[in-house]
Structure formats: C-alpha cells, structure tokens
PLY file of the C-alpha trace (Angstrom):
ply
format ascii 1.0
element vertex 219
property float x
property float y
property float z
element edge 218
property int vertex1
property int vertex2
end_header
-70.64 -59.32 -103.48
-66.79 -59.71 -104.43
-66.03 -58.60 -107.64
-63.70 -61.06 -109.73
-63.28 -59.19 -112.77
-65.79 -59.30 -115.78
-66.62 -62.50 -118.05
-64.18 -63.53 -120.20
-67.03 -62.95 -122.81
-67.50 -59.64 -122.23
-65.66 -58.70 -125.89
-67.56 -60.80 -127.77
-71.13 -60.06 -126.28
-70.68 -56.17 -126.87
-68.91 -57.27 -130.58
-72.17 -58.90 -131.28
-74.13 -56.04 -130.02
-72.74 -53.81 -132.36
-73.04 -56.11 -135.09
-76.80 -56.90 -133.88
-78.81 -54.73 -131.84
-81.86 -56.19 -132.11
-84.20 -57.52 -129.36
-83.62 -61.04 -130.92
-80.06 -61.18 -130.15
-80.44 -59.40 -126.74
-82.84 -61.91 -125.77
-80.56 -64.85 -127.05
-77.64 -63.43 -124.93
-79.49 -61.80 -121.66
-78.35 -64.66 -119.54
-74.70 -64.08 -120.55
-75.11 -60.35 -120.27
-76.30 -60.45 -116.42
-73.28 -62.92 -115.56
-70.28 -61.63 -117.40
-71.59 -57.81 -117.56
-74.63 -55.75 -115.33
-73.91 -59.04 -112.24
-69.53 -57.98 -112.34
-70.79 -54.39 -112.23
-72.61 -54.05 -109.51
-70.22 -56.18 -107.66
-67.55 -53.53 -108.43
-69.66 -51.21 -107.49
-70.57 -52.21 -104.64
-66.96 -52.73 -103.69
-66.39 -49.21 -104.09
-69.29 -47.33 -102.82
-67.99 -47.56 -99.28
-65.22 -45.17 -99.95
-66.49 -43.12 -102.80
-70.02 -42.40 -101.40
-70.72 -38.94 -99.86
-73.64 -37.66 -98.43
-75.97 -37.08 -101.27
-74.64 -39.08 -103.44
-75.64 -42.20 -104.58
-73.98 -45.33 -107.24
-76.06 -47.01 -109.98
-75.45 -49.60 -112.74
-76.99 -47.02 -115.93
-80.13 -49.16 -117.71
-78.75 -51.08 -121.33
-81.94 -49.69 -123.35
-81.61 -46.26 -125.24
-83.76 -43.57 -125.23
-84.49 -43.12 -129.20
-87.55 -40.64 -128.40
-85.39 -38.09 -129.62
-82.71 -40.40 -131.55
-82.22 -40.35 -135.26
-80.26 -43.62 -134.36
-83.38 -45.91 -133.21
-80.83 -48.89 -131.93
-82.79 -50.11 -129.12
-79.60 -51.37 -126.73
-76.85 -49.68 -125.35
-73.12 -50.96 -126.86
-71.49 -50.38 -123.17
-72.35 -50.68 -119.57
-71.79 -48.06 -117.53
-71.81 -47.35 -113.98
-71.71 -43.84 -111.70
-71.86 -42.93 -107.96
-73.02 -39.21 -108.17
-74.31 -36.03 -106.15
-76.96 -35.36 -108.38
-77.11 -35.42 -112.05
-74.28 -32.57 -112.99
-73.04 -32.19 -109.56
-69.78 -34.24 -109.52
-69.58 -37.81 -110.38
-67.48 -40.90 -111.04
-67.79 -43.17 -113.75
-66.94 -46.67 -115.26
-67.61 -48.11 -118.30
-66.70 -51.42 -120.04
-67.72 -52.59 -123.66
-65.42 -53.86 -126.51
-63.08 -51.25 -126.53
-62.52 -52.17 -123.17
-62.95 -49.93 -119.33
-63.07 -46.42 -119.32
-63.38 -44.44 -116.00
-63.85 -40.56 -115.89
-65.23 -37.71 -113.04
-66.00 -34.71 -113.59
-69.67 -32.66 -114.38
-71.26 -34.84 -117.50
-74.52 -32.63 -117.32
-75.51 -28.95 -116.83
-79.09 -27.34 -116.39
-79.09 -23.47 -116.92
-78.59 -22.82 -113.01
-75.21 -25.58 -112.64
-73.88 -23.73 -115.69
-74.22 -20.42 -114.16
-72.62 -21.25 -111.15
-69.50 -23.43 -112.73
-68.68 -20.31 -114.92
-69.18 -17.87 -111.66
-66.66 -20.27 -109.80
-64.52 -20.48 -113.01
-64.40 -16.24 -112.99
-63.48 -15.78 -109.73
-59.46 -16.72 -109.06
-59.01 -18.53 -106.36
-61.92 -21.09 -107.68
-61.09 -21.19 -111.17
-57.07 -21.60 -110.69
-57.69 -24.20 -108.51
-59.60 -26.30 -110.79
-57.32 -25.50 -113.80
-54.50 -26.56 -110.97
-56.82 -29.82 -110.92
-56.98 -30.50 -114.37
-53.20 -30.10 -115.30
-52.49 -32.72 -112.35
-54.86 -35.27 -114.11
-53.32 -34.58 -117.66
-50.06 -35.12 -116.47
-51.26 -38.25 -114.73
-52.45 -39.82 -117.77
-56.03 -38.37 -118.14
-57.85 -36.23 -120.54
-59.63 -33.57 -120.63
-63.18 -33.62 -121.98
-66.27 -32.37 -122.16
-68.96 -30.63 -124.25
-67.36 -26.59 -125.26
-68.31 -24.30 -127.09
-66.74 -23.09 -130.23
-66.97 -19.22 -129.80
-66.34 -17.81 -125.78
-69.66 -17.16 -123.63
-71.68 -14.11 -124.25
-69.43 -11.26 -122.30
-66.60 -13.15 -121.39
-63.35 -11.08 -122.45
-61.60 -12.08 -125.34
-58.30 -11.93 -122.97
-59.81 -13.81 -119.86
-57.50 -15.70 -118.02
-59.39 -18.71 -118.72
-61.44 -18.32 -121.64
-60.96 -21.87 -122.22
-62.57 -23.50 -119.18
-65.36 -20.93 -119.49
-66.42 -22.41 -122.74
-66.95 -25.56 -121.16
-70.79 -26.53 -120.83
-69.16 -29.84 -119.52
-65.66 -30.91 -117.76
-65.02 -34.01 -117.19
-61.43 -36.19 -117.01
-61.03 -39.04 -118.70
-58.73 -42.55 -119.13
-59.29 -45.55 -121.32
-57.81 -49.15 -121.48
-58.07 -51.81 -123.94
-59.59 -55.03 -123.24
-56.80 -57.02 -121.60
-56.35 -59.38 -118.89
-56.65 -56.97 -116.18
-60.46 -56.67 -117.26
-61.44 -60.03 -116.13
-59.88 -60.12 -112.63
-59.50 -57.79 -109.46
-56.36 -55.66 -111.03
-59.77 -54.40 -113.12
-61.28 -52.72 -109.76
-57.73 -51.92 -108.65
-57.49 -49.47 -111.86
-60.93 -47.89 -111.01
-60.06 -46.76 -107.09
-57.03 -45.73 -108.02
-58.26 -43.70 -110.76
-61.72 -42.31 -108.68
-58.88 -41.41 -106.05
-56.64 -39.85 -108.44
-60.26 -37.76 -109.44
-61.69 -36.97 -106.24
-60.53 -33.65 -106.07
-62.27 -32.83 -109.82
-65.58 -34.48 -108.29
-65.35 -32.78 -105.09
-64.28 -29.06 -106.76
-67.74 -30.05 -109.34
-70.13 -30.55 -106.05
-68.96 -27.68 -104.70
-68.92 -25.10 -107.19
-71.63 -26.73 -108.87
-74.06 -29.38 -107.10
-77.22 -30.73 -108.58
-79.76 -28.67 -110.46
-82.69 -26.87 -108.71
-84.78 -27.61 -111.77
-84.80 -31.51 -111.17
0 1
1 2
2 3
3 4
4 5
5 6
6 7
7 8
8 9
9 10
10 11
11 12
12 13
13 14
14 15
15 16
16 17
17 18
18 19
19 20
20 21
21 22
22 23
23 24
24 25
25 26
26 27
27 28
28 29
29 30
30 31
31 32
32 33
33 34
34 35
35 36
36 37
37 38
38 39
39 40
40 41
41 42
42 43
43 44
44 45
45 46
46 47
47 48
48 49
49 50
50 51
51 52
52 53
53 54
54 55
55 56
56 57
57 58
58 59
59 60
60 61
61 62
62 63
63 64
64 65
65 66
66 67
67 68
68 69
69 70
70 71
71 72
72 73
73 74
74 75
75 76
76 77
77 78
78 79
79 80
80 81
81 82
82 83
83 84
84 85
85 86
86 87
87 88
88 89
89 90
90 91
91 92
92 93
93 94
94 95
95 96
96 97
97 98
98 99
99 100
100 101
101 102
102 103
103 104
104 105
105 106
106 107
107 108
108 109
109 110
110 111
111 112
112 113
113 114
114 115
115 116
116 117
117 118
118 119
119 120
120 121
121 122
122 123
123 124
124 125
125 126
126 127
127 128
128 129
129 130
130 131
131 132
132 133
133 134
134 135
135 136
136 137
137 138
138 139
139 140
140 141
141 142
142 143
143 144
144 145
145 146
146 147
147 148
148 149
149 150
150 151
151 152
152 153
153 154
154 155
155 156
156 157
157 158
158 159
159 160
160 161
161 162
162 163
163 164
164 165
165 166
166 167
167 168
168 169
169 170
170 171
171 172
172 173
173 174
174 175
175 176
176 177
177 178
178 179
179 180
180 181
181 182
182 183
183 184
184 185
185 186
186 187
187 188
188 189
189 190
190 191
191 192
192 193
193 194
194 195
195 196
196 197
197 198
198 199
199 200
200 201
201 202
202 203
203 204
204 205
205 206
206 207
207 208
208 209
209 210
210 211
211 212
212 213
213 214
214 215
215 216
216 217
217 218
C-alpha cells in the first residue's frame, strides 16, 4: 500500500459534510470517502508504522461516526479523519488528521484516567523529569509547534503557588501540535513527507509521555 497523497476531493467531501451530516449524504458520498479519504489513510499509515511502532503500541484509522450518547451535538459523522499509532490510550501517541481545513499532526498524551494523571504530575514535580519535558516542549515551539492540551484554570490541589512549573502541572493533557492548509502537498507524497518529519521531530514528547505516563490500569 503506497500512499500517493489524498483525493483531490478531499475539500469538497468534508465541505459537504459540514454543510450535511446526514446519513443521506454520507451514503451518497461513501464510495468517494473510502477512495480519496479512510483508503489514502491507511496507506499513510501503513507507510509509517514501520518506523513509528514500538512495542505496545499499535496505529489505527479512528471510526467517522460520533458518539452522541453523551453529545448535545447529535451530528451523526465525524467532519475529519484521523489517524494514531499509540501505547495505549493516554500513554504517548502520534496523530494525523485531514479534513477541510486541511492536515494536522500532533503527539503528545490526548487522554488521562485518574492513575496517568497522577503519575504525569509526579514526573512533572520531580526535576530532572519535569525540566526535561519543559526542555521538550520549548524545542517543538521553536520548531513551529504548539502547545496544547486540556489545563486547568486554577493550579492542582497543593501545588505551590511558586512551583517551578505550575504551568505544566495544570495540564490534564499535553500534547504538541502543527496545522497546514489544504494545498498541493495534501494530495501527493510531500503530504507523508510532512507527517515523518513531524512524528520525528515529536518522538521525544511521545516517548517522555510513555514513560512517565503509559496506559491506564483502569482500561
């Protein structure tokens, strides 16, 4: 499975989407969806599981239907298609992404239980652990990434006002993050050339996250 880029139709399929999420449309355009979309996907991803694939860890083209169980939006169909090669849900993964907007690619944690947050925050306390990963994450801003994640507004019950690094420690999440809009590059191999280079640039995020944190005992 070579990838070639994704369908030149890509744009307009997702623009539709968001215009029409209804099983009607998605029905009408399912064909063009597993050509142009989920079919380029898993070719990329198959591409790069070779060389981003640890032990544990495992890639995966993410479903297009929502879960609206607990939803006020009740849209039943995804607006992007993503893909991930993790160590466990929370315990260091990469990403990619494409839908109108574009690719996005990102690494990081995108998930803590109780017992991954513990630990990140424990590794985050202690020097050496936490100023490498803030070490980490000033490399990737200065390479062109951001920093995201979910954080709280107030610091963590008895953390120090003056911590060192009060601002990590309210992460729940950390994850870096880069973006491009839908041009050329999308639809040919420069498109898969952006993701290794940017999983590679994020490796040592991922890696640091699977350490210090690793996958939940609760699932």
């Amino acid at each position: 499975m070579r990838f070639e880029g994704f369908g030149d139709g890509l744009v307009d399929f997702f623009e539709g989407l968001e215009a029409d999420n209804s099983k009607a449309y998605w029905s009408d355009h399912l064909a063009h969806y597993r050509e142009q979309v989920r079919g380029p996907m898993e070719a990329l991803l198959a591409e790069l599981e070779p060389e981003f694939t640890g032990p544990g860890m495992a890639g995966k083209v993410f479903r297009p239907h929502r879960d609206v169980r607990f939803s006020a939006d009740r849209s039943p169909y995804k607006t992007h298609c993503g893909a991930v090669i993790e160590r466990g849900r929370g315990g260091g993964a990469y990403y990619v992404e494409v839908s109108a907007a574009g690719m996005l690619v990102a690494g990081g944690c995108f998930h803590a239980e109780s017992d991954q947050l513990a630990r990140f925050r424990g590794a985050v306390d202690a020097a050496p652990h936490g100023e490498r990963l803030r070490a980490l994450l000033a490399e990737l801003t200065g390479a062109g990434f951001r920093i995201s994640g979910d954080v709280l507004r107030t610091r963590p019950r008895g953390v120090p006002a003056d911590h060192p690094r009060l601002e990590l420690l309210r992460h729940r999440t950390l994850h870096a993050v880069r973006d491009w809009p839908p041009d050329e590059a999308l639809h040919d191999r420069r498109c898969l050339d952006r993701v290794r280079r940017s999983w590679t640039a994020l490796r040592g995020l991922t890696e640091w996250c699977a350490e210090h944190i690793g996958p939940s005992a609760k699932r």
